[in-house]
N, C-alpha and C positions, 0 to 999 in steps of 0.2 A: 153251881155255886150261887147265893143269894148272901143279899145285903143282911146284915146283922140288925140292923135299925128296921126294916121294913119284910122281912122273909121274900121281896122280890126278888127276878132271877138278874142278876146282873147284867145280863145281855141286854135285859131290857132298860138297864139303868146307863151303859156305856154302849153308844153303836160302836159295831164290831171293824162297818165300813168305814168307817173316820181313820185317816192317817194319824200314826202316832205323834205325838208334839215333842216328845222326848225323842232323845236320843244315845248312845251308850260311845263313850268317847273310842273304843275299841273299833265302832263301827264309822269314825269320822274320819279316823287313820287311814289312811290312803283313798279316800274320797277326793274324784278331779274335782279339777279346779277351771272353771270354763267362765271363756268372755260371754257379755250379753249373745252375740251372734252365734255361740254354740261350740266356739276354736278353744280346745283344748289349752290350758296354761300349763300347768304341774299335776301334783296331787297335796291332799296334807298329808303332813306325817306326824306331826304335833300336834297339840291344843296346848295350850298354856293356861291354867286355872288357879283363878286367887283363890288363896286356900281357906280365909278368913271367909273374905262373902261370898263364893262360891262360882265368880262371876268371870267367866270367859272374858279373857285378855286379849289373847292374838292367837294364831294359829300360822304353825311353823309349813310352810311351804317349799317342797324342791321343785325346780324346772329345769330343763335344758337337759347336756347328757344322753346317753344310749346307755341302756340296761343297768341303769346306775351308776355307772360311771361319766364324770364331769357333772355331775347336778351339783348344783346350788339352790341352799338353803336361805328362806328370806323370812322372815317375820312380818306378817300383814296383821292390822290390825283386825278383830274378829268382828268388827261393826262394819268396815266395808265388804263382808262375805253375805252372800244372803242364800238362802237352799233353794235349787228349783226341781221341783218335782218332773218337769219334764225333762231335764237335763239328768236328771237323779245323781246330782251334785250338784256342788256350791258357784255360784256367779260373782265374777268381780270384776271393776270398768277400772285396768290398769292395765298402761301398753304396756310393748316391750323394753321401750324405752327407760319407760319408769319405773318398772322392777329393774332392768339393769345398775341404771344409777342409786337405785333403795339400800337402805342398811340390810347387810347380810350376813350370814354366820361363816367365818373360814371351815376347811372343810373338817379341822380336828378340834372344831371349837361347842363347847358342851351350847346343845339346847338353850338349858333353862339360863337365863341370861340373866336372872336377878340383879341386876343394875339398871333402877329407877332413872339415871342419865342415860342408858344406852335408849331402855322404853321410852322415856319420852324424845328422843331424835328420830324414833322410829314413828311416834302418831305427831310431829311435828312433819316430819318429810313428807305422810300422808292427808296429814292438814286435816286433820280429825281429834276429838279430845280425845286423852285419855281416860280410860274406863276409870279411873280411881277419881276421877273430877266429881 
């Protein structure tokens, strides 16, 4: 395959070794969720995406439980998640503590939570703006 603009071959135009920077939300779904020191939290199971700007909101997170039963679902803001290649999942500095006391979703209570009051109690508890700021 070559560029359209230059008949180069595109390998020479994109290194091949370079990790991708994108990602495909399909692939984020059930991505752990690990403290700095490596300990296992949950996994995601959501992403939440404004649909206007396109712009990751939170990402819905379960913990706790055996083989999916008793998990609870938490909504963490998508700005305290960061990706760590070595971990090859996402890192976040929240005890147990503080997701226990965090807003969280009952276990028959839909996802997408479109209530702009519940959102912002949720990056108010987390003491981060919210993405629409």
């Amino acid at each position: 395959m070559t560029s359209t603009d230059t008949g180069t071959p595109l390998e020479t135009i994109i290194p091949q070794e370079k990790p991708h920077e994108l990602i495909g939300s399909d692939r984020v779904q059930g991505t752990a969720v690990y403290r700095p020191g490596g300990q296992r939290v949950g996994h995601i199971v959501r992403i939440m995406i404004d649909k206007r700007s396109g712009q990751a909101a939170y990402a819905v997170m379960n913990f706790g439980g055996f083989l999916g039963l008793g998990q609870e679902s938490y909504p963490i803001p998508w700005s305290l998640l960061s990706y760590s290649p070595k971990l090859g999942g996402y890192e976040v500095e929240i005890s147990d503590d503080q997701l226990k006391a965090a807003p969280h979703l009952m276990a028959n209570e839909n996802i997408d939570l479109g209530d702009r009051t519940r959102e912002l109690q949720m990056y108010e508890y987390y003491g981060v703006p919210p993405y629409w700021f």
